[in-house]
PDB file of the backbone (N, CA, C, O) and the ligand in Angstrom, with CONECT records:
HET     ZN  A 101       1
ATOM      1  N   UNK A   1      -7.642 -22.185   4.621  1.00  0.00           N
ATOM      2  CA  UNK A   1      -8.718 -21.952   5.571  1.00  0.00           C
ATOM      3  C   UNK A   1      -8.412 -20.774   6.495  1.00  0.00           C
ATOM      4  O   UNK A   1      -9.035 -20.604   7.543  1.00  0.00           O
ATOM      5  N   UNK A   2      -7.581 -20.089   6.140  1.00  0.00           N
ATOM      6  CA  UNK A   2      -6.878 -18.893   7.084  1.00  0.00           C
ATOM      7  C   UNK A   2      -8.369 -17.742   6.773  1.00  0.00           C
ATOM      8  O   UNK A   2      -9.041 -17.704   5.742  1.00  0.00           O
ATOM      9  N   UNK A   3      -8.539 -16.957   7.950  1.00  0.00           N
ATOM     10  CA  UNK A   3      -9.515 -15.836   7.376  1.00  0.00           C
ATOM     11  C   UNK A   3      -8.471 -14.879   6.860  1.00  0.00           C
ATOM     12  O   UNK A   3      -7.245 -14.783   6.909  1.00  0.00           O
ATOM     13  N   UNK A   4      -9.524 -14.187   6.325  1.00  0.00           N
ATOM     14  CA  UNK A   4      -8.773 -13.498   5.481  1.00  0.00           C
ATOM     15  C   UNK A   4      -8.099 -12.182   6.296  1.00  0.00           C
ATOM     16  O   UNK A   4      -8.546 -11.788   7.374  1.00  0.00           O
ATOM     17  N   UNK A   5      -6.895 -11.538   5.572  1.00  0.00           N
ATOM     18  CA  UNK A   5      -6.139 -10.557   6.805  1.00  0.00           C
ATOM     19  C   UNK A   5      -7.248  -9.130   6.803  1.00  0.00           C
ATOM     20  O   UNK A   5      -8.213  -8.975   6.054  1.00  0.00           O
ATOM     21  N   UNK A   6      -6.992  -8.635   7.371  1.00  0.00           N
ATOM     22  CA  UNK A   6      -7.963  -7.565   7.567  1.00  0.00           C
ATOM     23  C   UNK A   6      -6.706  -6.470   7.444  1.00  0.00           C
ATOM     24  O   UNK A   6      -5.517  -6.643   7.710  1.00  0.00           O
ATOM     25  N   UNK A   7      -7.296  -5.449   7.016  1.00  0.00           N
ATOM     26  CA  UNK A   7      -6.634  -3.895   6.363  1.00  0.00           C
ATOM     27  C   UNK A   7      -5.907  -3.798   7.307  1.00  0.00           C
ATOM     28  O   UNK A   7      -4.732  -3.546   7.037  1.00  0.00           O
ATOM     29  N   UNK A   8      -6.293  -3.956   8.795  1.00  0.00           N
ATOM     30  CA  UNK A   8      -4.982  -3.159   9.901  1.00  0.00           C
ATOM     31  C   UNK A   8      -3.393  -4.627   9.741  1.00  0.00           C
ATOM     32  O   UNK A   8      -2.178  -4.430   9.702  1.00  0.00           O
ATOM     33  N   UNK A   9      -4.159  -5.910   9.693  1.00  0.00           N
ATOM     34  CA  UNK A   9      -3.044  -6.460   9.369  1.00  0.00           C
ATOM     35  C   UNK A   9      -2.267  -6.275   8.197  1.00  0.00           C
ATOM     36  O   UNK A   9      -1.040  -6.198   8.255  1.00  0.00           O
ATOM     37  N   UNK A  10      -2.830  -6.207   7.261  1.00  0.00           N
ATOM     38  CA  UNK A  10      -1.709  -5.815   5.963  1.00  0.00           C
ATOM     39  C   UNK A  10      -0.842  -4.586   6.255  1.00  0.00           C
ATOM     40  O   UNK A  10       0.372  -4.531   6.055  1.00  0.00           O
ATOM     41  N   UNK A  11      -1.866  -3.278   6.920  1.00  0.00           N
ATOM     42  CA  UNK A  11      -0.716  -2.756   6.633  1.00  0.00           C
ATOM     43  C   UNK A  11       0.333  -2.954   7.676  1.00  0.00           C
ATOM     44  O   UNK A  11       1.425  -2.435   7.445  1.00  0.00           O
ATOM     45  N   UNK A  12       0.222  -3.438   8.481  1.00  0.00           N
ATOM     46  CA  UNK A  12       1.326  -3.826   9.737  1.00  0.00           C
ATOM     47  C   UNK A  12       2.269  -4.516   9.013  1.00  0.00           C
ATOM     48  O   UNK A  12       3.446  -4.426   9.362  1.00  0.00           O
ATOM     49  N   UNK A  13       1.944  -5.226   8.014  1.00  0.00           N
ATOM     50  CA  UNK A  13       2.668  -5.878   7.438  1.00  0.00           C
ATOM     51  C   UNK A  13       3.912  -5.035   6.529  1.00  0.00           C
ATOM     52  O   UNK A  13       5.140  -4.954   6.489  1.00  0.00           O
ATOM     53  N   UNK A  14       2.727  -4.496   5.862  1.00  0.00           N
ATOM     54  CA  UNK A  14       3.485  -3.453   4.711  1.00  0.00           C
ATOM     55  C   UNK A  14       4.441  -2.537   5.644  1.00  0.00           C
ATOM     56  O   UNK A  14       5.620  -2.442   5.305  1.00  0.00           O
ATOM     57  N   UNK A  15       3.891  -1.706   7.062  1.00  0.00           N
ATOM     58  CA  UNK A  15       5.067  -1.282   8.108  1.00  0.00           C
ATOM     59  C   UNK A  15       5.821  -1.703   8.715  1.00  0.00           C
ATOM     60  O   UNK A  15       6.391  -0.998   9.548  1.00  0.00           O
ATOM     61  N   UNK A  16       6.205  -3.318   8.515  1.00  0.00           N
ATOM     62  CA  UNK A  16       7.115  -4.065   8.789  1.00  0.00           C
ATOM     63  C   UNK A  16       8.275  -4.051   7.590  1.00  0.00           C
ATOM     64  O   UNK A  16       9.394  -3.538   7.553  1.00  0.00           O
ATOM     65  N   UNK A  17       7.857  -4.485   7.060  1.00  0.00           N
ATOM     66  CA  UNK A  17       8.766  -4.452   5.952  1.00  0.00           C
ATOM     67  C   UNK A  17       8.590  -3.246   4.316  1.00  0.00           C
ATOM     68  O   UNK A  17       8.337  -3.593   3.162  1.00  0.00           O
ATOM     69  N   UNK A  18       8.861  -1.751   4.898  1.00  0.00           N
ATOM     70  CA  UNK A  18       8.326  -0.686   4.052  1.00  0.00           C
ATOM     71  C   UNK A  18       9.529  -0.892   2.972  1.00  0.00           C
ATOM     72  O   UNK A  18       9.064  -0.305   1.995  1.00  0.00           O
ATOM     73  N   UNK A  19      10.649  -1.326   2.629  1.00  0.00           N
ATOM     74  CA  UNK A  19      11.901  -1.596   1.528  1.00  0.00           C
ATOM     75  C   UNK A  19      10.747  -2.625   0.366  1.00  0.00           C
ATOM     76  O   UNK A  19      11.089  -2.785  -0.806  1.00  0.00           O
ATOM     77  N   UNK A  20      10.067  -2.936   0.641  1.00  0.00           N
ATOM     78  CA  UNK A  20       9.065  -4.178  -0.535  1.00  0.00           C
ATOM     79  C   UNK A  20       7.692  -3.158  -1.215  1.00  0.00           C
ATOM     80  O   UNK A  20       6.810  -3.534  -1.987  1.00  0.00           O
ATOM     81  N   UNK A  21       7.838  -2.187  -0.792  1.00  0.00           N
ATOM     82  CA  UNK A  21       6.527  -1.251  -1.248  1.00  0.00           C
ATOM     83  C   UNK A  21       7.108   0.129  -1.469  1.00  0.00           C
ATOM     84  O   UNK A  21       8.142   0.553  -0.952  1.00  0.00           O
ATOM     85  N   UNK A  22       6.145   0.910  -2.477  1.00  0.00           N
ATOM     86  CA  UNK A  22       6.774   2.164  -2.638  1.00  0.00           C
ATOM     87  C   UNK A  22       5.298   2.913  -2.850  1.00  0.00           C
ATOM     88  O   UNK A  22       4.330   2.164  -2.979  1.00  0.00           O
ATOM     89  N   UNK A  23       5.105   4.165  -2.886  1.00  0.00           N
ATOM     90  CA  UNK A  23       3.827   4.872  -2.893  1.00  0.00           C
ATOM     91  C   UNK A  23       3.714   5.254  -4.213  1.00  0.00           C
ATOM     92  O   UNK A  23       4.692   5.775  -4.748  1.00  0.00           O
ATOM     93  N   UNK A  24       2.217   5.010  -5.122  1.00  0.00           N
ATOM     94  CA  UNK A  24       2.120   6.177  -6.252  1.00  0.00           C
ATOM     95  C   UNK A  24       2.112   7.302  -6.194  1.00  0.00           C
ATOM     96  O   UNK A  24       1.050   7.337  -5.573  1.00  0.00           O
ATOM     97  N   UNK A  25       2.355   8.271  -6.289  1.00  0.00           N
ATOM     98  CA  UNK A  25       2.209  10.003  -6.624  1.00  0.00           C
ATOM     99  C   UNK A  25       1.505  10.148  -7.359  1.00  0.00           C
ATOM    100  O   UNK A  25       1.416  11.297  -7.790  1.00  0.00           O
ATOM    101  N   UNK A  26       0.660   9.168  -7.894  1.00  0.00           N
ATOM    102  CA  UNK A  26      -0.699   9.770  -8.803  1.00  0.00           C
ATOM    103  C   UNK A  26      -1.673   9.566  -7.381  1.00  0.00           C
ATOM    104  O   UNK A  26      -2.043  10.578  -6.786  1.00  0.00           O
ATOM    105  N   UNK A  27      -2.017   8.359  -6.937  1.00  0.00           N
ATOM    106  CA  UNK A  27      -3.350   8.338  -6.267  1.00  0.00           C
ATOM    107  C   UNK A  27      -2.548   7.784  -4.610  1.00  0.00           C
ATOM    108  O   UNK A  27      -3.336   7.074  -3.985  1.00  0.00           O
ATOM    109  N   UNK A  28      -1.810   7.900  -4.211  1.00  0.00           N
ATOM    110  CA  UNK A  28      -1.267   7.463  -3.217  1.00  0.00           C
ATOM    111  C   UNK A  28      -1.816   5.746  -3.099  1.00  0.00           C
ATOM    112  O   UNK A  28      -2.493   5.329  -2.160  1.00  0.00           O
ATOM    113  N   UNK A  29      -1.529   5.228  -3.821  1.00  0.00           N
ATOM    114  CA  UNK A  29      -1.596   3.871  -2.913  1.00  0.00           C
ATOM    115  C   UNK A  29      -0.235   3.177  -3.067  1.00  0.00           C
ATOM    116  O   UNK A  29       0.708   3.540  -3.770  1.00  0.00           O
ATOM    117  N   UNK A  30      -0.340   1.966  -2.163  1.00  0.00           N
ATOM    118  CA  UNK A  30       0.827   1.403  -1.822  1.00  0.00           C
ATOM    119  C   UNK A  30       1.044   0.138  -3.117  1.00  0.00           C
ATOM    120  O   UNK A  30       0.093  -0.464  -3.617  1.00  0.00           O
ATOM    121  N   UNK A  31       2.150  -0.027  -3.405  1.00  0.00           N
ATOM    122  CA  UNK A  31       2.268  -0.955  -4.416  1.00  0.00           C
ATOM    123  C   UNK A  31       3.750  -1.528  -4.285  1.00  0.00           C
ATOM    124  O   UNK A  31       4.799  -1.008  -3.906  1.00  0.00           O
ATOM    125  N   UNK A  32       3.448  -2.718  -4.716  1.00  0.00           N
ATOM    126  CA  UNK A  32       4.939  -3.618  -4.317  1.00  0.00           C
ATOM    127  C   UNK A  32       6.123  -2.754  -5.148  1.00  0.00           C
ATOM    128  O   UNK A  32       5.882  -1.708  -5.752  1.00  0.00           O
ATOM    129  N   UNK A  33       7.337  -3.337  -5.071  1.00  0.00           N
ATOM    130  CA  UNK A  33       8.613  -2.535  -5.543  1.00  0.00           C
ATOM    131  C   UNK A  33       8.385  -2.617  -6.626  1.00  0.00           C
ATOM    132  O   UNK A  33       8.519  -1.626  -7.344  1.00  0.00           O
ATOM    133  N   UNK A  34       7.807  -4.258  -7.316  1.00  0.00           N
ATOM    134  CA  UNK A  34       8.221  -4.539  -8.502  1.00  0.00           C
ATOM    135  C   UNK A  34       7.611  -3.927  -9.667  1.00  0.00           C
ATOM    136  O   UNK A  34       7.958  -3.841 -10.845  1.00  0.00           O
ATOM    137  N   UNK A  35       6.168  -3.350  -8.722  1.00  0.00           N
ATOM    138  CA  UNK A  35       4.845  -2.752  -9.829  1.00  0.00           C
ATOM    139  C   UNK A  35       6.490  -1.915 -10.561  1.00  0.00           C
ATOM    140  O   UNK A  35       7.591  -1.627 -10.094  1.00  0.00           O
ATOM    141  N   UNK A  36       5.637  -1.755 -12.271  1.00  0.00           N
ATOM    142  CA  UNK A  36       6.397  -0.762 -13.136  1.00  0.00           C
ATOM    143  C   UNK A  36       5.396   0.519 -13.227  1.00  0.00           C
ATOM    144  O   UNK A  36       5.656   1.722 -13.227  1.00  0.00           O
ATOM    145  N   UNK A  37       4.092  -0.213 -13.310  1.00  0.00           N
ATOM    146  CA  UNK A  37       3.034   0.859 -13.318  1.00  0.00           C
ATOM    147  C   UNK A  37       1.901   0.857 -12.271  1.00  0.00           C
ATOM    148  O   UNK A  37       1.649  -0.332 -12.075  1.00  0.00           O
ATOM    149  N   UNK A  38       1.072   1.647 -11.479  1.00  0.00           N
ATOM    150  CA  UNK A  38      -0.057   1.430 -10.453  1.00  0.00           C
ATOM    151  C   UNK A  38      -1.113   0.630 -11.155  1.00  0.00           C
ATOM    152  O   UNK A  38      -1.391   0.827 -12.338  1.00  0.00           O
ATOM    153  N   UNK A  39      -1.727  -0.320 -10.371  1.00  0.00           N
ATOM    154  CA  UNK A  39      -2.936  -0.921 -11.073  1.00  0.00           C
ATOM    155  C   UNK A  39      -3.841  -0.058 -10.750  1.00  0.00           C
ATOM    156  O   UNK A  39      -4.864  -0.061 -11.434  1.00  0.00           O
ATOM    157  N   UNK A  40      -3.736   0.803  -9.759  1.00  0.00           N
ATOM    158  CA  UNK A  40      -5.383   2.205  -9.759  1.00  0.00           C
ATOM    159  C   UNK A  40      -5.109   2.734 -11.009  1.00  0.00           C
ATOM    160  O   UNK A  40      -5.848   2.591 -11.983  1.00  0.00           O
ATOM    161  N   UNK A  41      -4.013   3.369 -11.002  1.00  0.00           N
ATOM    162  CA  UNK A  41      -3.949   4.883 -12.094  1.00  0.00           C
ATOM    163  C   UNK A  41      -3.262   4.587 -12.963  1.00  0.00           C
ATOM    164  O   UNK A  41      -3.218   5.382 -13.902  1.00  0.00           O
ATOM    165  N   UNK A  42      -2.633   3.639 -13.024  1.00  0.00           N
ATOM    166  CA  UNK A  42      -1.250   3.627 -14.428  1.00  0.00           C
ATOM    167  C   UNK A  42      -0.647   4.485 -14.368  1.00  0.00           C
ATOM    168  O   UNK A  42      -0.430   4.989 -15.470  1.00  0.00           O
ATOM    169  N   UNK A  43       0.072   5.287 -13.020  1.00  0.00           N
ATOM    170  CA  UNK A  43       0.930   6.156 -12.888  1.00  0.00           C
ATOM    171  C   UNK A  43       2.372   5.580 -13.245  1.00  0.00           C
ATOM    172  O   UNK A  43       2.324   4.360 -13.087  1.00  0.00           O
ATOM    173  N   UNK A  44       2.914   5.754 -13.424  1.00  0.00           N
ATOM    174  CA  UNK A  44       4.630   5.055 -13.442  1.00  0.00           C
ATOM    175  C   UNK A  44       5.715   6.003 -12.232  1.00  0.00           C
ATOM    176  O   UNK A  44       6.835   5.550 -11.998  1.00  0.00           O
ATOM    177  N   UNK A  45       5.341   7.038 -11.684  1.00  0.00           N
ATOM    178  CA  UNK A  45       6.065   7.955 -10.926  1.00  0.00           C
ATOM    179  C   UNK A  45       5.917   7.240  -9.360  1.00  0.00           C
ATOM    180  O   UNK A  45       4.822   6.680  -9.325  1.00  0.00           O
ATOM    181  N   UNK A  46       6.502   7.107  -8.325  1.00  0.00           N
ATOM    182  CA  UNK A  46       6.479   6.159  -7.082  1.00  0.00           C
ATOM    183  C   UNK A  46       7.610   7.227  -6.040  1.00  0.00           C
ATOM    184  O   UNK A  46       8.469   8.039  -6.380  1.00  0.00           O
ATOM    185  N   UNK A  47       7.185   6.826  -4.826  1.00  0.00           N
ATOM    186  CA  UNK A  47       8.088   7.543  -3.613  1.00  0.00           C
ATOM    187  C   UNK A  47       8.248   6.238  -3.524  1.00  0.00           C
ATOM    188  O   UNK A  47       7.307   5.445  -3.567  1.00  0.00           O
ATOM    189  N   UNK A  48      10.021   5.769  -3.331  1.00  0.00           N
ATOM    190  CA  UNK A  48      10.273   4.591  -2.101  1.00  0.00           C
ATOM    191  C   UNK A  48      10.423   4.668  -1.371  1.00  0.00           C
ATOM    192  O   UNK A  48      10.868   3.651  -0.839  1.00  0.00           O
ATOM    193  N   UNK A  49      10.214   6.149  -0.305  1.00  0.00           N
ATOM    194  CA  UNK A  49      11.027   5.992   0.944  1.00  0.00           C
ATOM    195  C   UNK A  49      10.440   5.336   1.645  1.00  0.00           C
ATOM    196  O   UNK A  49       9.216   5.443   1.577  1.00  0.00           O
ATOM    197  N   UNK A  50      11.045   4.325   2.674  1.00  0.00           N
ATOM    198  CA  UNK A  50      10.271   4.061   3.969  1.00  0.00           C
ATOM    199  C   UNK A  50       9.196   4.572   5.157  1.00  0.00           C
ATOM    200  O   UNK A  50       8.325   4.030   5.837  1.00  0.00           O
ATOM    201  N   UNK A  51       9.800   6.035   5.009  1.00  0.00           N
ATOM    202  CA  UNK A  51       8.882   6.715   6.174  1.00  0.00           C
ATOM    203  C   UNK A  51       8.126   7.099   5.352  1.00  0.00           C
ATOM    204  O   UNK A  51       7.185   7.442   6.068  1.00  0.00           O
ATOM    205  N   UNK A  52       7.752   7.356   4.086  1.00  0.00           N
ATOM    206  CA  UNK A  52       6.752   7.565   3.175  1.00  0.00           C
ATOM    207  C   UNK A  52       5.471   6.248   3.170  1.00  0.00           C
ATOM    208  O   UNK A  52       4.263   6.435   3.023  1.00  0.00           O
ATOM    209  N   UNK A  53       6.031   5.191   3.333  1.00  0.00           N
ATOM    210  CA  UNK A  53       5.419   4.005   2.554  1.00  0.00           C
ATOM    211  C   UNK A  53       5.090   3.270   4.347  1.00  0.00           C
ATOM    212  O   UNK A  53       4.030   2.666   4.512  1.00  0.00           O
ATOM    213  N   UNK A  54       5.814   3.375   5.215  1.00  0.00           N
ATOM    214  CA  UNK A  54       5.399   3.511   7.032  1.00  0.00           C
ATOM    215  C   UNK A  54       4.253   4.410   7.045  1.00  0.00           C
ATOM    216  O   UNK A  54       3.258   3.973   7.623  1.00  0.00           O
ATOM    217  N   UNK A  55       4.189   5.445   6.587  1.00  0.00           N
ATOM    218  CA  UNK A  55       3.121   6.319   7.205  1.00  0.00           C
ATOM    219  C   UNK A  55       1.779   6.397   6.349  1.00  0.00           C
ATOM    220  O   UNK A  55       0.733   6.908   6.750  1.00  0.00           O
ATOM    221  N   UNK A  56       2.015   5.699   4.880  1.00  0.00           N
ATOM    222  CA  UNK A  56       0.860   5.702   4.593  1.00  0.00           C
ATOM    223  C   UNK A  56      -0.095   4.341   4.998  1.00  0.00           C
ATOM    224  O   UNK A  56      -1.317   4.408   5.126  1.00  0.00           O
ATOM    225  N   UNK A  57       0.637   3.203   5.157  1.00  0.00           N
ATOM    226  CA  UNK A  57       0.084   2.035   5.677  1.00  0.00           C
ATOM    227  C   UNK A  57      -0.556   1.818   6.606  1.00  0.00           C
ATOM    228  O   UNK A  57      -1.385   0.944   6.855  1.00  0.00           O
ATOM    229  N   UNK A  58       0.047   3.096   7.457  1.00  0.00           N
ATOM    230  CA  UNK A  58      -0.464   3.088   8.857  1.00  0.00           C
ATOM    231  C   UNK A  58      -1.808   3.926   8.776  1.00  0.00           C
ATOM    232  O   UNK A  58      -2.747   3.854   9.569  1.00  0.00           O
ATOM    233  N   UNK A  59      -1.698   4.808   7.554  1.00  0.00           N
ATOM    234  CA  UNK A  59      -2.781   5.931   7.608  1.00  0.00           C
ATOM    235  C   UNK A  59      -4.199   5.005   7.046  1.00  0.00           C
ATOM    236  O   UNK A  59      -5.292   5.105   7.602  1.00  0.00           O
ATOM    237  N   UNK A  60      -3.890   3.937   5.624  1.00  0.00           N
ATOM    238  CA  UNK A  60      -4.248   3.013   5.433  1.00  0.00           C
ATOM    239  C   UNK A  60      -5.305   1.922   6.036  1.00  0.00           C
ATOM    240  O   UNK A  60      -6.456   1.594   5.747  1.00  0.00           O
ATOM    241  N   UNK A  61      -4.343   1.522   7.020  1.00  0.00           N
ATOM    242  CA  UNK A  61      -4.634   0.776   7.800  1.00  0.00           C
ATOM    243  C   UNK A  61      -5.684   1.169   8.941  1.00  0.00           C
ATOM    244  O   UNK A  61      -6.323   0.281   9.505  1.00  0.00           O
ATOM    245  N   UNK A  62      -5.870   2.686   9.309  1.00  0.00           N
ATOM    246  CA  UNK A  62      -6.583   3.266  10.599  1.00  0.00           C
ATOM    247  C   UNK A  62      -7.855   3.526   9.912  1.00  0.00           C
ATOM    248  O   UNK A  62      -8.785   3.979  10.580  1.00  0.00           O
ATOM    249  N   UNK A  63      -8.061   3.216   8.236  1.00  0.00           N
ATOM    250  CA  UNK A  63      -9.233   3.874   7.871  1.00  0.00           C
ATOM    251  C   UNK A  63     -10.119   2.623   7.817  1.00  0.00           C
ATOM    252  O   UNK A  63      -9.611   1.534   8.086  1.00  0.00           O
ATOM    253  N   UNK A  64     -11.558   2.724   7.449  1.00  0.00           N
ATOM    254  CA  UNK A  64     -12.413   1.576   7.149  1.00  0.00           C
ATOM    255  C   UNK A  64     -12.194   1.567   5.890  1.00  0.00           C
ATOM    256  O   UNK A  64     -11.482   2.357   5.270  1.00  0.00           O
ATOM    257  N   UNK A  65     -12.941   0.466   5.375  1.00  0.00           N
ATOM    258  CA  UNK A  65     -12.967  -0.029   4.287  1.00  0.00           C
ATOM    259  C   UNK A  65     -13.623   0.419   3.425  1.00  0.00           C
ATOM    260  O   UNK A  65     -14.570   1.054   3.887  1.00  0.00           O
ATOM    261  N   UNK A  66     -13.568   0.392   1.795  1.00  0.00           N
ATOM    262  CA  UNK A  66     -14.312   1.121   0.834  1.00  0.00           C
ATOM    263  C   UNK A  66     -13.916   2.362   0.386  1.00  0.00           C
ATOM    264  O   UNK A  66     -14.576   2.910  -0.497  1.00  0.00           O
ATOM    265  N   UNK A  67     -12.926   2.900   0.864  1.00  0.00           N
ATOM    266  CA  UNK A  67     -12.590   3.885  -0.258  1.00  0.00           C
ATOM    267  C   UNK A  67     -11.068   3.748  -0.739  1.00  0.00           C
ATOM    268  O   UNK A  67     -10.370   4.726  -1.007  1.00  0.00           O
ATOM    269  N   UNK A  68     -10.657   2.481  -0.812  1.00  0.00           N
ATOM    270  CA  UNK A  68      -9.517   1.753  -1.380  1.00  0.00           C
ATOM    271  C   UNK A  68      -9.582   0.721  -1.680  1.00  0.00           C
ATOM    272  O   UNK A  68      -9.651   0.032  -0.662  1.00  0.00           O
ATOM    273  N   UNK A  69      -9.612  -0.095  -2.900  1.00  0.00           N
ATOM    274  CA  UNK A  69     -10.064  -1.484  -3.000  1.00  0.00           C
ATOM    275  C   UNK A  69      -8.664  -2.375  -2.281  1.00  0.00           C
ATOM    276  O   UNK A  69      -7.522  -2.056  -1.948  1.00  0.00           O
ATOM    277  N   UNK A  70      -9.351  -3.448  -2.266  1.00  0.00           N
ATOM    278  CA  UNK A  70      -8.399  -4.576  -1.512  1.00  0.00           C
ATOM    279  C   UNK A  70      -6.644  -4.544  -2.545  1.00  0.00           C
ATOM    280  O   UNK A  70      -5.464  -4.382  -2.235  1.00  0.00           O
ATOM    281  N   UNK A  71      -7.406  -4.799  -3.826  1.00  0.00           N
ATOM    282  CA  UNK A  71      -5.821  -4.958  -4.516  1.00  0.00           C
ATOM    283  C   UNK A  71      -4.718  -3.668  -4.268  1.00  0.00           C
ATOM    284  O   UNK A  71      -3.576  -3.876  -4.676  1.00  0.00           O
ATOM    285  N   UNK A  72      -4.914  -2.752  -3.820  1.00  0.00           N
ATOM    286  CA  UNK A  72      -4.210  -1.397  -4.206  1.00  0.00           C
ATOM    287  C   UNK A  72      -3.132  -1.932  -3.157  1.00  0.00           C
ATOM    288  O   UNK A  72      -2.158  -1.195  -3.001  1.00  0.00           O
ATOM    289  N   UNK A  73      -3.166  -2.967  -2.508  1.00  0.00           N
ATOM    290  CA  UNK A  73      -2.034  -3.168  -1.342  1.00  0.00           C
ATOM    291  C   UNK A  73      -0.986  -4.330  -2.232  1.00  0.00           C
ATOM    292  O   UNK A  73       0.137  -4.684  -1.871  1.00  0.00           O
ATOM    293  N   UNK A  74      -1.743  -4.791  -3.506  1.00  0.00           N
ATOM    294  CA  UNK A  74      -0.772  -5.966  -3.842  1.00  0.00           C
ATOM    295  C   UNK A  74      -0.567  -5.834  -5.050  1.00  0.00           C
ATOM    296  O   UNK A  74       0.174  -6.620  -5.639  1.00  0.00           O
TER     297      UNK A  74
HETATM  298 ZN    ZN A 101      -1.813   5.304  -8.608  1.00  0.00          ZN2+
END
């Protein structure tokens, strides 16, 4: 019965703990460590850095909704 998190909470989340996410270099979205491939693009190429994967969450997170679907965070 929880509502559901809203974009600025996830990515607070995802900028809490940026070591569990890494960025695609095809379409920039955020994707857990474990992805092998992006579910947007089927890229296989990824940035892990932290301040990479901090700053896009945050960039993420400041935008509205609709031009990133919900899954691209999970
Ligand atoms: Zn991608």
């Amino acid at each position: 019965m929880n509502p559901p998190e809203s974009r600025k909470e996830k990515a607070q989340k995802i900028a809490a703990n940026p070591s569990a996410y890494k960025i695609c270099e095809g379409c920039d979205s955020i994707v857990t460590l474990v992805s092998v491939t992006c579910p947007n693009c089927h890229s296989f190429r990824f940035d892990s850095s932290s301040e990479r994967v901090v700053e896009q969450a945050l960039m993420l997170g400041s935008r509205e909704q609709n031009s990133v679907t919900s899954t691209d965070l999970f």
